[in-house]
C-alpha positions in Angstrom: 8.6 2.9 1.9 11.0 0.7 0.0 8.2 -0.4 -2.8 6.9 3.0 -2.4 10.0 5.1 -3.8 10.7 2.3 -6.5 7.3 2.7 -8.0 8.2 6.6 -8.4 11.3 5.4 -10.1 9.7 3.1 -12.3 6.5 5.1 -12.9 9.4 8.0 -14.1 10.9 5.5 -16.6 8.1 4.4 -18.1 7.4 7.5 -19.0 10.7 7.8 -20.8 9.8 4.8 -22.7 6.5 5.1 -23.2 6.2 6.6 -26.8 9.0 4.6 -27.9 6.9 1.7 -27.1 3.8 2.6 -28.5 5.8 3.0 -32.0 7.5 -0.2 -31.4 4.3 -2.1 -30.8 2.5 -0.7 -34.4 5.5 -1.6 -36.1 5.2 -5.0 -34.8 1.6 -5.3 -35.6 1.9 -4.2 -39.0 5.1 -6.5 -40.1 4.5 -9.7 -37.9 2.0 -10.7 -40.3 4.1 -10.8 -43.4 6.7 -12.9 -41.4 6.9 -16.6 -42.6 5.5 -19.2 -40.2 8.7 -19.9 -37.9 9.6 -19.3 -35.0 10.7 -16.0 -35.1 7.1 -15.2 -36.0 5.9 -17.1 -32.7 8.6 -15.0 -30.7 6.9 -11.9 -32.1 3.4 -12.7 -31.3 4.2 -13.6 -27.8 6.1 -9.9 -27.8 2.9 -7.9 -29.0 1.1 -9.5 -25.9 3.6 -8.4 -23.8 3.9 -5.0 -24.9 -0.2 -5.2 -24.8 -0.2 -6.9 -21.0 -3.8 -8.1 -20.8 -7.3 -8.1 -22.3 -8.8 -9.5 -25.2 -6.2 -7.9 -27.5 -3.5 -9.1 -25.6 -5.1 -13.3 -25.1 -5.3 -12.8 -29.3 -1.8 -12.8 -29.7 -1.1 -15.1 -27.2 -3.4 -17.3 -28.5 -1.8 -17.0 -32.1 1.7 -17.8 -31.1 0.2 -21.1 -29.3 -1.3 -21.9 -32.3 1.7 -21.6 -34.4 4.4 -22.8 -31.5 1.8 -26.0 -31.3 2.1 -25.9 -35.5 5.8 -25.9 -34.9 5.6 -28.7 -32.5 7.9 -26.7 -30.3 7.5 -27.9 -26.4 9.6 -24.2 -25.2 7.5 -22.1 -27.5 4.2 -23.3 -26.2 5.4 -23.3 -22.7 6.2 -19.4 -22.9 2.8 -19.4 -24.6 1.1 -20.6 -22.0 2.9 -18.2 -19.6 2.2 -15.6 -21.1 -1.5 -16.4 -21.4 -1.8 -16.7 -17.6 -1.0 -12.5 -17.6 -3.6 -11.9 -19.8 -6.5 -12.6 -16.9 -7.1 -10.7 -14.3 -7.4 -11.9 -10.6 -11.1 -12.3 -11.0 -10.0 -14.8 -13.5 -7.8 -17.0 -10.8 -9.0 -20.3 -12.5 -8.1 -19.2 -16.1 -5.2 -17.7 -14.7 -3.8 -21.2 -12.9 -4.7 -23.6 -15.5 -2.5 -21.9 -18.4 0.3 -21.7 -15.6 -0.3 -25.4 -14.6 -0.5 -25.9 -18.6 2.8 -24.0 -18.7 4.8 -25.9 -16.3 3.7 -29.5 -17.3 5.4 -28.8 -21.1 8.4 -27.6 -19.8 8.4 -30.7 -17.6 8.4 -32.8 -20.6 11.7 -31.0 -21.8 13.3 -30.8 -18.5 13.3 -26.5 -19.1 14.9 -25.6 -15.3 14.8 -22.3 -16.2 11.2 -22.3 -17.6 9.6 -23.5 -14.9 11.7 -21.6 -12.7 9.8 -18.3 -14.4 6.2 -20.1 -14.1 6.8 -20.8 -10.6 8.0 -17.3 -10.0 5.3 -15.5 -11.6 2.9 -18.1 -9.6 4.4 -16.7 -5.9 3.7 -13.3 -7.7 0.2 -14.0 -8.8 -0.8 -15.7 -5.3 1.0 -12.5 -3.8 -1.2 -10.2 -5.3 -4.4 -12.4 -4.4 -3.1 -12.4 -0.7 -2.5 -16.3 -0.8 0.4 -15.8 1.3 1.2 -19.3 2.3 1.1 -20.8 -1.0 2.5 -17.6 -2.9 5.8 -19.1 -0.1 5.4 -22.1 -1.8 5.7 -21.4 -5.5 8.9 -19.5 -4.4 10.1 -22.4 -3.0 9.8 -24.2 -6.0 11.1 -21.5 -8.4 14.5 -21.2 -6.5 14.8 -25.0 -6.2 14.9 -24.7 -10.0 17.0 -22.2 -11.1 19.5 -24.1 -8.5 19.4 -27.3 -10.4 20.8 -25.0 -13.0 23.0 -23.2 -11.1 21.6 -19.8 -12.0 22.6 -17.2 -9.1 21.5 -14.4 -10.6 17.6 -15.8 -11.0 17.7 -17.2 -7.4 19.3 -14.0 -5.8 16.0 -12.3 -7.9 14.0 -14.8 -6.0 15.2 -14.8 -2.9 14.4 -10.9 -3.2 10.5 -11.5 -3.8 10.0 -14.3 -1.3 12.0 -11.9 1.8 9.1 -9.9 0.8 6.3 -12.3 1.0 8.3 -13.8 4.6 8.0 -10.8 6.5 4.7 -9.8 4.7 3.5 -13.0 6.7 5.1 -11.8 9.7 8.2 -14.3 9.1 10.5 -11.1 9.5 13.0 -13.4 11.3 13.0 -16.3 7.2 13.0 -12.7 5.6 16.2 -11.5 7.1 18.0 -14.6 6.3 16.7 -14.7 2.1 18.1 -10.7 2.1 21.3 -11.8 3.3 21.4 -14.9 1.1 20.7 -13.1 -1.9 23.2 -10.3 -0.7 26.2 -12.5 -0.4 25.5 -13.1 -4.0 25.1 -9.3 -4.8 28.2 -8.3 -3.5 30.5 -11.1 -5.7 28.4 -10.2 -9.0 31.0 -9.2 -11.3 30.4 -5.9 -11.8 28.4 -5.1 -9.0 25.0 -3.3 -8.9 25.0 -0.7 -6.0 21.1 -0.2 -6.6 20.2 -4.0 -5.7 22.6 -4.0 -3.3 21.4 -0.9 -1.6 18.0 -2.5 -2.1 18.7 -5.5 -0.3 20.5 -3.4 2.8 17.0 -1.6 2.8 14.9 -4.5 3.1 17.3 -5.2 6.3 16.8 -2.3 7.9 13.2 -2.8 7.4 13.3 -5.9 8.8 15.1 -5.0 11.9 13.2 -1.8 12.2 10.1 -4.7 13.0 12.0 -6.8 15.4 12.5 -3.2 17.2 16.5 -3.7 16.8 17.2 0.1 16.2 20.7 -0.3 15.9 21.2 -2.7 13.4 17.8 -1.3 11.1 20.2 1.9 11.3 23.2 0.5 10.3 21.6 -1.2 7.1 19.7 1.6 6.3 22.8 3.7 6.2 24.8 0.8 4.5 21.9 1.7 1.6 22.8 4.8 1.5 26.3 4.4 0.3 25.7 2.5 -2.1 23.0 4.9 -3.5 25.6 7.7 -2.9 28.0 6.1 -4.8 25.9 5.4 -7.7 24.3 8.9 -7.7 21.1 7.4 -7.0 18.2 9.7 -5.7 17.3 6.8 -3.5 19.4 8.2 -1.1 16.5 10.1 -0.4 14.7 7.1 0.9 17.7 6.1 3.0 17.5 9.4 4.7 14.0 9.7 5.1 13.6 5.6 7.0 15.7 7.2 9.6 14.2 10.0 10.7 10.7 8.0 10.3 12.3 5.8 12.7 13.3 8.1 15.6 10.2 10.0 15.0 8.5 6.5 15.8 10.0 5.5 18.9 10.1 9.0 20.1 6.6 8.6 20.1 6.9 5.7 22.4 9.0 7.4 24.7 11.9 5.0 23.8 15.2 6.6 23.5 16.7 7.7 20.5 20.3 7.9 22.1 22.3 4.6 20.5 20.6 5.9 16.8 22.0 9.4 17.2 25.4 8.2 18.1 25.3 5.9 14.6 24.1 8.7 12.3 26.7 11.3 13.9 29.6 8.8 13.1 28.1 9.4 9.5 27.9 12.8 9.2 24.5 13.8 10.4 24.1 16.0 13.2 20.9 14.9 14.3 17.1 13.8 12.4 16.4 17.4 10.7 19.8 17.5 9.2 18.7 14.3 7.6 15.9 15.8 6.5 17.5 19.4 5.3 20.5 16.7 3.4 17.2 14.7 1.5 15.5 18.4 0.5 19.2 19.2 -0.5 19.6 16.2 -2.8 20.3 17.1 -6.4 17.1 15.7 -8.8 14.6 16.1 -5.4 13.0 19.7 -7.1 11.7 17.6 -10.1 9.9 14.7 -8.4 6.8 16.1 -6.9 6.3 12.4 -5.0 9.8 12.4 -3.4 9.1 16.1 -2.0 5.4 14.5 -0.5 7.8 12.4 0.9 9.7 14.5 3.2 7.4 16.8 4.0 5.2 13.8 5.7 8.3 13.3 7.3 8.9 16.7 8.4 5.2 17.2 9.5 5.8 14.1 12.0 8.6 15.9 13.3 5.9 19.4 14.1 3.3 16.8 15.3 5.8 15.2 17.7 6.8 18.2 18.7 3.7 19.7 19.2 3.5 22.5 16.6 0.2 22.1 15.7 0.3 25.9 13.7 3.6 24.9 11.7 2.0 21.3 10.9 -1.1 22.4 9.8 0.6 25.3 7.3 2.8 22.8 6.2 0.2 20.5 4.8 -1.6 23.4 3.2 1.3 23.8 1.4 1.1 20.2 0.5 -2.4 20.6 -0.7 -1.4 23.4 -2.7 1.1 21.0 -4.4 -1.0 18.5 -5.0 -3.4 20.8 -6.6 -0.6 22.0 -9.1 0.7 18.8 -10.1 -2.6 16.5 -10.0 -3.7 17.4 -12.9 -0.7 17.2 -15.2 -0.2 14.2 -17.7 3.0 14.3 -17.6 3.5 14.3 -13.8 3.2 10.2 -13.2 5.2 11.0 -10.1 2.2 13.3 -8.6 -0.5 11.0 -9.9 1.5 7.7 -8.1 1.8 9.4 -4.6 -0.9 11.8 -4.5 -3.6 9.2 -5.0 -2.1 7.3 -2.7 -2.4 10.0 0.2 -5.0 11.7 -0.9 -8.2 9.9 2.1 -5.2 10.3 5.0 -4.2 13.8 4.4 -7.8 14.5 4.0 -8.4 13.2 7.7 -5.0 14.7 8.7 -6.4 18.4 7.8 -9.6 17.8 9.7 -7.2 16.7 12.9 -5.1 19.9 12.7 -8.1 21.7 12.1 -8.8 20.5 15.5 -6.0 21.3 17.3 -5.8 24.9 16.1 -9.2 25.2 17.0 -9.1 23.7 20.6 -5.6 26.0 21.2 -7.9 29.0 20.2 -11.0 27.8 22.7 -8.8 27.4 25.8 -7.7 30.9 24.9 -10.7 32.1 25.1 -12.0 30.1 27.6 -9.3 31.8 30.4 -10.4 35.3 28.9 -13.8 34.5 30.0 -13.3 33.5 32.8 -11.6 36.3 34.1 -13.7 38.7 32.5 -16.1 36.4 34.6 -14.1 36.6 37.8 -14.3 40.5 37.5 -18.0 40.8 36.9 -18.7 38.7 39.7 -17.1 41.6 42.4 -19.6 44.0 40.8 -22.6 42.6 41.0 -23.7 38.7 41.4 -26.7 39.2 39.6 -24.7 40.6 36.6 -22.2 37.3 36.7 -25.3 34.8 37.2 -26.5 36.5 33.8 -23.4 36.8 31.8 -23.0 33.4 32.1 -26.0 31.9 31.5 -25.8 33.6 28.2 -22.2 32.4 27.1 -23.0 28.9 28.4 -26.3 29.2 25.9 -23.7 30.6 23.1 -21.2 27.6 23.6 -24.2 25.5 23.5 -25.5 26.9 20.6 -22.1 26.9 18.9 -21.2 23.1 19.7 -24.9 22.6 18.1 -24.0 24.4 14.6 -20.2 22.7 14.9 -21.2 19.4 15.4 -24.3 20.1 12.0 -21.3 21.1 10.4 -19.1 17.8 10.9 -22.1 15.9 10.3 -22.5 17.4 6.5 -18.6 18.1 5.9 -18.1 14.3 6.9 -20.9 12.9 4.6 -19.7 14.6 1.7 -15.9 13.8 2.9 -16.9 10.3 3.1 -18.6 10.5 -0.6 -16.1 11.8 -2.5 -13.4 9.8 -0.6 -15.2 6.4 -1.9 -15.0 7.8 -5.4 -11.6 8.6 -5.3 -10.7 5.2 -4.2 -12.8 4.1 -7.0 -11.1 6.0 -9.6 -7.4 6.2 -8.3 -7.7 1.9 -7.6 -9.1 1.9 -11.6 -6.3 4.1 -12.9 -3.6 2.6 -11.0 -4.6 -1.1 -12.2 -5.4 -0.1 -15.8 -3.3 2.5 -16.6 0.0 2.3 -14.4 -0.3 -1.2 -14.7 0.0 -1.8 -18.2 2.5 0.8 -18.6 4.8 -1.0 -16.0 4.1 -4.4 -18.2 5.2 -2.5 -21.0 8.1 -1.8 -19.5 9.3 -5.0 -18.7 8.7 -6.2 -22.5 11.0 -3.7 -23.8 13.9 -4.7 -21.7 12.6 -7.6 -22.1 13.3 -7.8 -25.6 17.1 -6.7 -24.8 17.8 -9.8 -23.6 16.4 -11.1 -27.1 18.7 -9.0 -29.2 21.7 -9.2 -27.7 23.5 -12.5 -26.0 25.3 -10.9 -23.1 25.7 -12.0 -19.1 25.7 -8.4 -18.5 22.7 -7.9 -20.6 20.8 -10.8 -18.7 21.9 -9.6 -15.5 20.3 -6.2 -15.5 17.4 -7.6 -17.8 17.3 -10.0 -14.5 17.2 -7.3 -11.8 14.7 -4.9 -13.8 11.9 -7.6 -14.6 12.6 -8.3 -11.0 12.0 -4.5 -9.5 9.1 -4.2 -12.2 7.6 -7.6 -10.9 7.4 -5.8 -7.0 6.6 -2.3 -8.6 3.4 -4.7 -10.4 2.7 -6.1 -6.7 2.5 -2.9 -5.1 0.3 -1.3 -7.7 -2.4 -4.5 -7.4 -2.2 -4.4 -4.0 -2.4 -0.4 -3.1 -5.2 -1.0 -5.7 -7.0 -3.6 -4.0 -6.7 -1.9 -1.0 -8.7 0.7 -2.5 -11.4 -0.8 -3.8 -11.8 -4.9 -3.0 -13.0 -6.5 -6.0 -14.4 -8.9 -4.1 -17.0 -6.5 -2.7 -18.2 -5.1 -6.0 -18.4 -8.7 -8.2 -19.7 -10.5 -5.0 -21.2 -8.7 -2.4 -20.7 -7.8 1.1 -20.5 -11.4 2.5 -17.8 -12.8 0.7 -15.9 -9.2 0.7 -16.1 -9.0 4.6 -14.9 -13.0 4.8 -11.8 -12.3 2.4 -10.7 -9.4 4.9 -11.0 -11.2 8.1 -8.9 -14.5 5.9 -6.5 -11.7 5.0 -5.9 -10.5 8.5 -5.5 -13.9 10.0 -3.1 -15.0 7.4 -0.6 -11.6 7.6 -1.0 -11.4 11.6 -0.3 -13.0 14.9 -3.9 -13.0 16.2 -6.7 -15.8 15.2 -9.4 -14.1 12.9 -12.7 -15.8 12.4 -15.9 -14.6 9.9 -19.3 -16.0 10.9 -22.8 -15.5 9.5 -26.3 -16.0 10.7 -29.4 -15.8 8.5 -30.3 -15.1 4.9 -27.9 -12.9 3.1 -29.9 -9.4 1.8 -28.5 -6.9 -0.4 -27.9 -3.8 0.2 -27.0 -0.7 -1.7 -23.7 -0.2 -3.1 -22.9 2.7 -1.0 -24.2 0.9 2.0 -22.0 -2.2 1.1 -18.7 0.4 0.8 -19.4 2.2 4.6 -20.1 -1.4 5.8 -16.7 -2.7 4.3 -15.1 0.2 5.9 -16.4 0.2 9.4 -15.2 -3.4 9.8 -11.7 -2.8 7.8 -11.1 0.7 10.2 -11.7 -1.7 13.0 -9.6 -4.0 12.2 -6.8 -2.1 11.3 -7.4 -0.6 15.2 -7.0 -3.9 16.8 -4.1 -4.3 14.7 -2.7 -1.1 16.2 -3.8 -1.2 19.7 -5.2 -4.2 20.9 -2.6 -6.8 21.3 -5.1 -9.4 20.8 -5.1 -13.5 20.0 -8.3 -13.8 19.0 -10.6 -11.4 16.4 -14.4 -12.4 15.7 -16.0 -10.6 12.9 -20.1 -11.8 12.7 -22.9 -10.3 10.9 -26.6 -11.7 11.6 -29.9 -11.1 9.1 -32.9 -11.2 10.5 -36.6 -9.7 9.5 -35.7 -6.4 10.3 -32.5 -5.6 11.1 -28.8 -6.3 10.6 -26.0 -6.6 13.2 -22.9 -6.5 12.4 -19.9 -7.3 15.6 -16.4 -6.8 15.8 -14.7 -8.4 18.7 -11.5 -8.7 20.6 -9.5 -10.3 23.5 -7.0 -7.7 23.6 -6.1 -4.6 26.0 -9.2 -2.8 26.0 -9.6 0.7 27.0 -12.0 3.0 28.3 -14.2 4.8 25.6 -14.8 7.4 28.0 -11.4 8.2 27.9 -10.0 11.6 26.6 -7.6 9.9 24.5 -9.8 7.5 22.8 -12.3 10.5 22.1 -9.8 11.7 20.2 -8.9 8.8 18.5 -10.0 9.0 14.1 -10.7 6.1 14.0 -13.4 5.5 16.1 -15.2 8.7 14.9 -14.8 7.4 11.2 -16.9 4.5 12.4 -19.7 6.9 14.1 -19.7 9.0 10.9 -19.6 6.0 8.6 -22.7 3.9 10.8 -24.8 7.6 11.2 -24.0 7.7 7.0 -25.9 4.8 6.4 -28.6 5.4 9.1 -27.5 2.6 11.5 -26.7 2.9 15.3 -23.2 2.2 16.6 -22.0 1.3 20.5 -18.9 0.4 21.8 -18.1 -1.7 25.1 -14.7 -2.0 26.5 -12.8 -2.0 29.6 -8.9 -2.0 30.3 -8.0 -6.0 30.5 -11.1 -7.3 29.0 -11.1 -6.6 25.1 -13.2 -5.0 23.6 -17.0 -5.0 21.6 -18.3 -3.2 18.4 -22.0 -3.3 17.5 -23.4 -2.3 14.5 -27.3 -2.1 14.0 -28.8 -1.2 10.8 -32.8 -1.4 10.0 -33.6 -3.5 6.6 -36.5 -1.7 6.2 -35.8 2.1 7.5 -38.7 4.2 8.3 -38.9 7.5 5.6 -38.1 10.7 7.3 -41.1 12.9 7.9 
């Protein structure tokens, strides 16, 4: 939730900035050229490609201000030259991407630049973080702090430590992360003045960590220790702070744990109980203009329904929602809507179809007693009469369960469709366009630090490349998420085996990929539900199963292809009524039916469980 509300933030202020920017970057363009061949003029070239982020455009300039810093013979001008062409690659261009770093930190080697190399190893944990290299994304942070504490730089290795806590507990290392947020918060505390926002940011990354070790107490505590600091900065954050704890009790309310020794903390600061946290975060002063922030707490608020079993008052609160969604979506201006919305938009699709659900099933039982009283009172009249009535209504209710279950079917195929182009689109627009305007970002306070030789300047130039580096993170990752590039620039195969890598690396259970036979293609829709099925899966034994060891395996043979998903874990019983009403599960009966393939489940409580998917190469046409 942390990343989440900072990206609104950031996405807010880039907005502010943006046509002050675009100005900024033409004026360059048009002057830079007439500038004599110094190294002011190299400076400036390596500014345009920040402002321009990546592509071709962006590599130009780069590639000019090499040229001239090589022309100048200037080892710290090339190095920032080759740093800065390392951002001008995507991550389908790792190689490209690695060698300018690797380029970048063997010339300020050769000068002894600390602080140089400190930035290349940095942005190299970043890079790796985004590629979900985990382990060695650890070890470029590593190295960056080592070197901004040869120089004695606090500020750069309190930014640092800020980043790595992230990748830590990301890895499941939430035990290393807690100790880097603390580190860099001693620091944070003694700046000179001090910044309440990183400081709050830091108390928030505590509580998050705590709230994963399942120590309530103390992941209340810290969250609330955010909150004042956002309080006293006037900092709609607070909003955030608020809204973790509720989210919390709501949680282990669902476990049955008790929510006691948190109610006792949050009365000692002025909050009754978890709706007058709520009512307080709707109550904040800025909330009415940031569509995302509202999304916010009314997920929240619809947990609290859900939990408490207000189906009715849960489903009309996320019509509402949609109704919001549809007013803001569609406004340029609104970069808050566009961030969050996308974001939500597949869950509170599937959300709607559950409440739909409930309402309906509340509705059947209804009439369900009805009939069977009107039943019970036929039945004293005349047997015959009762024998007849309900042979017809059992008819009717088959009938009905018939045309139901025709209208799933369609509602889910189309669903599905239109889901997989919105990942499409929202994963494109939040790379290309919210991407580069966050880069631009950074190159304009950026250039602060250029203009004016101040600590205080460098400090907050410090902490917002920092924030903007995460906010960068989250937006590659939520985009990846979306749509794996992996699966459209090299197939299935080597999609499915960078999933099952990903899970092993950022959970406690052993994950292994294996494949049989000669790889076929398949359509690209095909490829997308096959991706899905085995990611929905996953992200179910991730929930439920408690397992230590996850097999994913997918077989080609002459006619058919099987695809299995396996677990030592808990198991259930599918024939269960809770795990008929599990989502997930029916997303991967929809998704295998989609794509004309059969699906089968085996499990049993104790002994893990066993996901078969069978899909002909060479289906028959349908008559």
């Amino acid at each position: 939730m942390g990343l989440k509300r900072l990206l609104i933030f950031l996405c807010y202020l880039t907005c502010r900035l943006t046509f002050a920017q675009s100005d900024n970057l033409d004026s360059l363009k048009s002057r830079v050229e007439s500038i004599p061949d110094d190294s002011l003029k190299t400076e400036t070239y390596l500014r345009i490609a920040y402002i321009l982020y990546a592509g071709d455009e962006s590599e130009l300039y780069a590639q000019k201000a090499l040229e001239l810093a090589k022309k100048l013979n200037s080892p710290n001008l090339i190095g920032k030259s080759y740093h800065r062409l390392a951002w001008c690659h995507g991550l389908d261009e790792m190689d490209k991407k690695t060698a300018y770093l690797d380029s970048a930190a063997t010339t300020f080697t050769s000068i002894a630049d600390y602080y140089g190399l400190g930035n290349v190893f940095d942005t190299k944990g970043t890079i790796l973080m985004e590629y979900g290299s985990l382990s060695d994304a650890n070890d470029s942070y590593q190295q960056a702090y080592d070197y901004y504490a040869r120089i004695g730089n606090e500020e750069r290795k309190a930014g640092v430590l800020n980043n790595w806590a992230i990748a830590e507990y990301t890895r499941g290392n939430v035990n290393e992360a807690i100790q880097k947020f603390k580190t860099a918060l001693a620091f944070r505390v003694e700046e000179k003045p001090i910044s309440p926002i990183d400081i709050a940011r830091l108390y928030q990354g505590l509580g998050e960590c705590y709230r994963l070790q399942g120590d309530l107490v103390l992941a209340t505590r810290n969250y609330l220790k955010g909150y004042e600091h956002r309080k006293a900065a006037g900092n709609i954050g607070v909003v955030e702070s608020m809204l973790s704890i509720a989210s919390m009790m709501y949680d282990v309310a669902e476990q049955n744990i008790d929510t006691t020794s948190i109610q006792e903390i949050i009365k000692e600061n002025g909050f009754d109980n978890s709706m007058s946290l709520i009512e307080q975060a709707e109550n904040t002063p800025g909330v009415a203009d940031r569509i995302g922030i509202q999304e916010s707490i009314m997920d929240v608020k619809r947990r609290r329904f859900l939990l408490n079993k207000d189906f009715e008052a849960a489903y009309e609160l996320l019509l509402r929602q949609k109704q919001i969604q549809e007013e803001y979506k569609l406004r340029e201006s609104s970069l808050e809507a566009m961030a969050d919305l996308k974001v939500k938009f597949e869950k509170d699709q599937l959300t709607i179809q559950l409440l739909e659900e409930e309402v309906l099933n509340q509705k059947k039982q209804e009439q369900v007693t009805f009939l069977i009283i009107s039943l019970a009172g036929l039945f004293l009249i005349s047997m015959i009469g009762f024998l007849y009535y309900q042979n017809r209504v059992k008819s009717a209710q088959i009938e009905l369960k018939d045309a139901h279950r025709e209208q799933q079917i369609v509602s889910m195929r189309s669903m599905l469709e239109g889901q997989e182009k919105e990942r499409s689109r929202i994963a494109r627009d939040l790379h290309d366009g919210l991407g580069n305007l966050l880069s631009t970002l950074k190159v304009n306070i950026g250039s602060l630090q250029i203009n004016f030789d101040d600590s205080n300047a460098k400090k907050i130039y410090g902490s917002a490349s920092q924030m903007i580096d995460e906010a960068c993170t989250e937006v590659r990752k939520i985009a990846h998420e979306m749509m794996p590039q992996a699966l459209k620039k090299l197939g299935l195969r080597k999609a499915l085996e960078d999933l099952v890598k990903k899970m092993d690396a950022t959970h406690p259970f052993d994950a292994e990929f294996h494949v049989h036979g000669v790889e076929q293609t398949f359509d690209d829709n095909t490829n997308v539900m096959l991706y899905r099925i085995v990611q929905e899966a996953l992200n179910n034994i991730v929930k439920y199963a408690k397992a230590s060891e996850v097999s994913v395996q997918i077989t080609y043979s002459e006619e058919w292809f099987d695809l299995t998903i396996e677990d030592d874990g808990v198991g259930f019983d599918p024939g269960s009524s809770e795990s008929e009403k599990g989502m997930g599960l029916k997303s991967i009966a929809f998704r295998t039916e989609f794509i004309g393939g059969t699906y089968d489940i085996n499990s049993r409580p104790g002994v893990g469980t066993l996901v078969t998917i069978n899909l002909p190469l060479h289906p028959k046409p349908e008559a």
